[in-house]
C-alpha positions as CSV (number, residue, x, y, z in Angstrom):
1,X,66.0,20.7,-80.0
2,X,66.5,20.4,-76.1
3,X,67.6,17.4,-76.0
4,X,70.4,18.7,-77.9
5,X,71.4,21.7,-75.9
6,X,74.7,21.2,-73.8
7,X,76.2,23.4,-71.3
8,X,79.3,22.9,-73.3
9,X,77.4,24.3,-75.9
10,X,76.2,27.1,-73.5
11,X,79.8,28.0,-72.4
12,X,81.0,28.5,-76.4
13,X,77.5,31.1,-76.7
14,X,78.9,32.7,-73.5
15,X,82.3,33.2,-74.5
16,X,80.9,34.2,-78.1
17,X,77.9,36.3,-77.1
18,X,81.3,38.4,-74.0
19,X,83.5,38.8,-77.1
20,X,80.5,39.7,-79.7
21,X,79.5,42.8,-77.0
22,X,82.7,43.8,-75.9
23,X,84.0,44.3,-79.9
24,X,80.6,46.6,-80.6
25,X,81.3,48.7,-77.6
26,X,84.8,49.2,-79.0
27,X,83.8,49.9,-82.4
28,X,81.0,52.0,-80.7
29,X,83.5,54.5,-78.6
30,X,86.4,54.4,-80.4
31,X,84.4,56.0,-83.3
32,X,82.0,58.1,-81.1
33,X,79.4,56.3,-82.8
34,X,75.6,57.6,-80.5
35,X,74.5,54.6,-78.6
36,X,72.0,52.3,-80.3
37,X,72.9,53.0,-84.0
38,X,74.2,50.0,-86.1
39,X,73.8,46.4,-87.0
40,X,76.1,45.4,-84.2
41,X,73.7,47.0,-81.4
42,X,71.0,44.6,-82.6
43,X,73.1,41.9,-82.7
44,X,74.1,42.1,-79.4
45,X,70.3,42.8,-77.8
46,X,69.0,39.9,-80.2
47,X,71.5,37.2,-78.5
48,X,69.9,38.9,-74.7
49,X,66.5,38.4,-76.6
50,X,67.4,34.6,-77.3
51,X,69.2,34.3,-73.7
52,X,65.9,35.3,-72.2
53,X,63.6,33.2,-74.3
54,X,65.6,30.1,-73.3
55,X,66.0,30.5,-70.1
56,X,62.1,31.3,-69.9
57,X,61.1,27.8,-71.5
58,X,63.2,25.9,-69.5
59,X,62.2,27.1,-66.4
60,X,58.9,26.5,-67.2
61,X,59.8,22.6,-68.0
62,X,61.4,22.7,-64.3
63,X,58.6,23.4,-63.2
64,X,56.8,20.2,-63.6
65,X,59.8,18.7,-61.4
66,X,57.7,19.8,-58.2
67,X,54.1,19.1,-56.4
68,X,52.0,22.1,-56.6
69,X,51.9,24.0,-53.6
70,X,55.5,23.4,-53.3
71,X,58.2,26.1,-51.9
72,X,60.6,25.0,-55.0
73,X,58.1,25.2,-57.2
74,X,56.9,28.5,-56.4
75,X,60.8,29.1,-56.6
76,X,61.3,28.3,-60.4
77,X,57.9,29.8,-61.2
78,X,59.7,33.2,-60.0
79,X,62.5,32.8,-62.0
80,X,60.2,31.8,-65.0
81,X,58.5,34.7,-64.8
82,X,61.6,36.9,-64.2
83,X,63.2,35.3,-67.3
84,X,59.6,36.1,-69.0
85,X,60.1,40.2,-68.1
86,X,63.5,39.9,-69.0
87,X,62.4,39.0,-72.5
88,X,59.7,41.4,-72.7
89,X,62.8,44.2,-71.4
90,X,65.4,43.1,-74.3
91,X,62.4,42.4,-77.1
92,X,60.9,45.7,-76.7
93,X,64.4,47.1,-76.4
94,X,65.6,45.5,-80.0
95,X,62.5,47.0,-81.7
96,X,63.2,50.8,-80.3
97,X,66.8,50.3,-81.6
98,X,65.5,48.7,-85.0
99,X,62.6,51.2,-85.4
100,X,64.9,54.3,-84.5
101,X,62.7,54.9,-81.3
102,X,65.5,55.3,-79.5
103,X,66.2,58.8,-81.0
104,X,63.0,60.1,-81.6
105,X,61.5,58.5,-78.1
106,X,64.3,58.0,-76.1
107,X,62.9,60.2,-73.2
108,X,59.3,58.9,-73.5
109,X,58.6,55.5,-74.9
110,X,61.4,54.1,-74.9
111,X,61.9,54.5,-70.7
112,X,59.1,52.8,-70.2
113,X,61.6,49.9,-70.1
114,X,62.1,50.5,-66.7
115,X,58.6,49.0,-65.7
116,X,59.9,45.4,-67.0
117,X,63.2,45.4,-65.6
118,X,62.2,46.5,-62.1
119,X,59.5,43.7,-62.6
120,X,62.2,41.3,-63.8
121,X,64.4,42.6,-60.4
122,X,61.3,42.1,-57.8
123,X,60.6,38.7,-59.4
124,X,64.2,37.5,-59.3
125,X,64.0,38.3,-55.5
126,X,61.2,36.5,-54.9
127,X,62.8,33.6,-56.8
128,X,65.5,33.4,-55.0
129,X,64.2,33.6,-51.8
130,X,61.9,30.7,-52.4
131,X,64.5,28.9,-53.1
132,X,67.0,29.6,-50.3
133,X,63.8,29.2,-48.0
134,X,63.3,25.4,-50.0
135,X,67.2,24.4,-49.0
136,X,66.4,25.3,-45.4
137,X,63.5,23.0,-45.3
138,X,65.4,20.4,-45.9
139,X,68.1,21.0,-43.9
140,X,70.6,22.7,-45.8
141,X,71.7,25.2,-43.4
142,X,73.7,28.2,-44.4
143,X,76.8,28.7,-43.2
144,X,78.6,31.8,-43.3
145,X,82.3,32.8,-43.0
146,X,84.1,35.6,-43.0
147,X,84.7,35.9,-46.4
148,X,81.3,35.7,-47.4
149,X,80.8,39.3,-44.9
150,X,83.6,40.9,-47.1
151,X,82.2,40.1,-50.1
152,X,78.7,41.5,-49.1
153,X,80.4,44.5,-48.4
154,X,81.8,45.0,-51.6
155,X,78.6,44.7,-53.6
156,X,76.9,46.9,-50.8
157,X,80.2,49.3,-51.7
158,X,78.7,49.9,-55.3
159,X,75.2,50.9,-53.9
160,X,76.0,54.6,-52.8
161,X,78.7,54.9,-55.9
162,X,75.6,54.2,-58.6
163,X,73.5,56.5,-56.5
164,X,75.4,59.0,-56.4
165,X,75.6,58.7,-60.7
166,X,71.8,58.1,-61.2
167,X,71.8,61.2,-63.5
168,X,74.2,59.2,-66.0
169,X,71.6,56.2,-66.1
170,X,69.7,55.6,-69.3
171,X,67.0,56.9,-68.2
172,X,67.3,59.2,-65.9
173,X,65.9,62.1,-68.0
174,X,62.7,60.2,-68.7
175,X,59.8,62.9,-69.0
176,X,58.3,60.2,-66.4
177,X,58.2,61.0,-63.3
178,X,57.9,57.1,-62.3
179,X,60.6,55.7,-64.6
180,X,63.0,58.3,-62.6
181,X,61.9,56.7,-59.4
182,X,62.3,53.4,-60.7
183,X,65.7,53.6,-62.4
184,X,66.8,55.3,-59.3
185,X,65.9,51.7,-57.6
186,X,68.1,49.8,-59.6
187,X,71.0,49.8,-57.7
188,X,69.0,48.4,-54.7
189,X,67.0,46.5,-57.0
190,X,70.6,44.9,-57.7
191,X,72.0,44.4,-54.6
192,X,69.6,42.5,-52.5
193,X,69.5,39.4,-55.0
194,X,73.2,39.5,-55.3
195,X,73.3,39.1,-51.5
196,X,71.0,36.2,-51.5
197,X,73.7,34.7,-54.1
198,X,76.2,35.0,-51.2
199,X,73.7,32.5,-48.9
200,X,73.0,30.5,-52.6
201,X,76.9,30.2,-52.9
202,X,77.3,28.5,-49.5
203,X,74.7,26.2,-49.9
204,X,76.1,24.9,-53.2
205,X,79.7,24.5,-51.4
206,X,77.6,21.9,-49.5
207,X,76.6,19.9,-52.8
208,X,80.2,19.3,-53.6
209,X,80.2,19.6,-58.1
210,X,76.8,18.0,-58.6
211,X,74.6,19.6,-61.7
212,X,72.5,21.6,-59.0
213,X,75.9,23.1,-57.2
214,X,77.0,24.0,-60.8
215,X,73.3,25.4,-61.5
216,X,73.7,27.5,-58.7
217,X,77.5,28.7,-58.9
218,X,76.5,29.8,-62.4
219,X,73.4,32.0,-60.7
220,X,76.0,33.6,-57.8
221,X,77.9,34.3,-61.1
222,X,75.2,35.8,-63.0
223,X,74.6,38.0,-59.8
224,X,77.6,38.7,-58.5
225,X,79.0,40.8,-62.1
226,X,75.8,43.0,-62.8
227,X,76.3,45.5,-60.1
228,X,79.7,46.2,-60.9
229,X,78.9,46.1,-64.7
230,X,76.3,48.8,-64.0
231,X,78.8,51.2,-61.7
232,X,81.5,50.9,-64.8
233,X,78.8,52.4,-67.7
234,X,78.4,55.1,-65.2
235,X,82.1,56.1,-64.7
236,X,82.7,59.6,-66.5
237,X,84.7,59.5,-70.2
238,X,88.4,59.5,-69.3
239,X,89.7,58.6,-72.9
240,X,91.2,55.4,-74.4
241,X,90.8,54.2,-70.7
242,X,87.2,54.3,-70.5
243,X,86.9,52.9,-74.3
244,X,88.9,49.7,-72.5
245,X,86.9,49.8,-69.7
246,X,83.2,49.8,-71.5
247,X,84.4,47.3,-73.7
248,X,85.2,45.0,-71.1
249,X,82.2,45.9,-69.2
250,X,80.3,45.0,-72.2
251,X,81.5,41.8,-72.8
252,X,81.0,40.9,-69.0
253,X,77.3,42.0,-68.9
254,X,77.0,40.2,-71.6
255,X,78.8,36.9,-70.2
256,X,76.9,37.2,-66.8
257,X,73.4,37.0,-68.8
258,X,74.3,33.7,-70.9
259,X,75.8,32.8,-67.0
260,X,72.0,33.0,-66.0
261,X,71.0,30.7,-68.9
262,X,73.8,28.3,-68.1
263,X,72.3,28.5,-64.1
264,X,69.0,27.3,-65.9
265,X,70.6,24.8,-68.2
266,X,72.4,23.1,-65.7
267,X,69.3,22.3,-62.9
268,X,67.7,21.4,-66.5
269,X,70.1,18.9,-67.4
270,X,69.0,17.1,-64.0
271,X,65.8,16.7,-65.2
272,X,67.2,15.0,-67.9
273,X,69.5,12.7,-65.9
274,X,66.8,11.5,-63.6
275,X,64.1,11.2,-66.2
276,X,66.9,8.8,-68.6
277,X,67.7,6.7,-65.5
278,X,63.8,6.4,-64.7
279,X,63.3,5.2,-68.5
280,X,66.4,2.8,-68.0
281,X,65.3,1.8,-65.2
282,X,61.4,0.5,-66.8
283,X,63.4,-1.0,-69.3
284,X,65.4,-3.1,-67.2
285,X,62.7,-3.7,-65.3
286,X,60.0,-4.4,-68.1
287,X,61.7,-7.9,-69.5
288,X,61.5,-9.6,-66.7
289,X,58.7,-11.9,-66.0
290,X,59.2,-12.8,-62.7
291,X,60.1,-9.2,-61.7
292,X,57.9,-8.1,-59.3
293,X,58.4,-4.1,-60.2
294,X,58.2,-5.2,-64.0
295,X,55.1,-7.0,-63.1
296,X,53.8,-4.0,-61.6
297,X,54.0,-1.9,-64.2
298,X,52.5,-4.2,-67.3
């Protein structure tokens, strides 16, 4: 079934997963229908669910890409496991929407969410880091300009803003002391891989429009629209504006998560390329008697 998964492919889920997202949220405040009620609601955290679970088993195939020890594998182990807590977040999630949890439990079990996702957060640092660290080793400098400044200021602009509206975060009425403290991270939690994407984004300027620059513009992507995403569910309800607004805001959260899958899909589709050119190559290779290489390898 891997072999048959195309970024093309990808892109149509994206578009299909924004547009899925974006038409429940309508339907969901245009109707002043309570958050997590309806078939559309699980629809849209199953296809999060599947995102995660993909992106999870082909990080894991990366993995065997690198020597052991290595600063890119400890990289994509990172994200593995950050796509691994993801799932855990969004499975656990669909079940307290399918069980009706989130009524009954919405202040108690169900914010214990909060412990995945900051995992996933932490994880996704440490990911990322690894693998700016790993471009640097071999000599892939970052370079910054000015634009690049601007744009960390802008992200670093939502930080105070989503601070400042903690007490309209999902869970900021947990009965838990800790999940308050931890949902109060998340717009930190946010920011700091997003402005690793900034360095990420420069380096794949470098690669030119190889599978890896692509892997990584998809990952700046993925990055880049979460913050802002989160700073829009918080706005206060100013009418038929803020029903346009969430519904766009849905359909982008739910674009920039398929983006992350596509970041996956596309360093995985290397793999792919350099393993087919490897069995060409044997092939080629194999036939010929007085081949030295083919000799070699019978």
């Amino acid at each position: 079934m891997l072999e048959r998964l195309t970024t093309n492919r990808l892109w149509l889920v994206a578009a299909l997963a924004a547009l899925i997202s974006s038409a429940v949220q309508f339907e969901q405040s245009s109707h002043k229908v309570p958050n997590g009620h309806g078939p559309g609601v699980l629809l849209t955290h199953a296809l999060q669910v599947a995102a995660y679970a993909l992106a999870s088993i082909l990080s894991r195939k990366i993995l065997d890409d690198y020597p052991r020890g290595s600063r890119m594998r400890r990289a994509w182990l990172l994200m593995c496991a950050a796509s691994t807590a993801a799932l855990i977040r969004y499975t656990f999630e669909w079940l307290t929407y399918a069980l009706g949890w989130i009524d009954r439990y919405h202040y108690t079990l169900v914010s214990l969410r909060q412990v995945p996702v900051v995992i996933s957060l932490v994880l996704l640092t440490g990911g990322l880091s690894a693998m700016l660290w790993s471009f640097q080793d071999i000599g892939m400098r970052v370079r910054f300009r000015g634009v690049d400044y601007l744009f960390a200021l802008a992200i670093l602009a939502f930080v105070p803003g989503i601070f400042a509206l903690r007490d309209r975060l999902s869970d900021a009425h947990s009965q838990f002391a800790i999940i308050r403290f931890l949902q109060s991270l998340s717009p930190f939690l946010l920011a700091l891989p997003t402005l690793l994407g900034i360095a990420l984004h420069r380096i794949s300027q470098q690669m030119g429009d190889g599978q890896m620059a692509f892997s990584l513009r998809c990952l700046v992507g993925f990055l880049a629209l979460r913050l802002p995403a989160l700073f829009v569910s918080l706005l206060p309800d100013y009418g038929t504006p803020s029903v346009i607004l969430l519904g766009v805001r849905a359909g982008v959260f739910a674009g920039a998560t398929w983006l992350f899958v596509l970041a996956v899909a596309y360093r995985w589709q290397l793999t792919q390329s350099a393993r087919r050119l490897a069995d060409e190559y044997s092939s080629a290779a194999l036939p010929g008697a007085g081949n030295s290489w083919g000799a070699t390898l019978r």
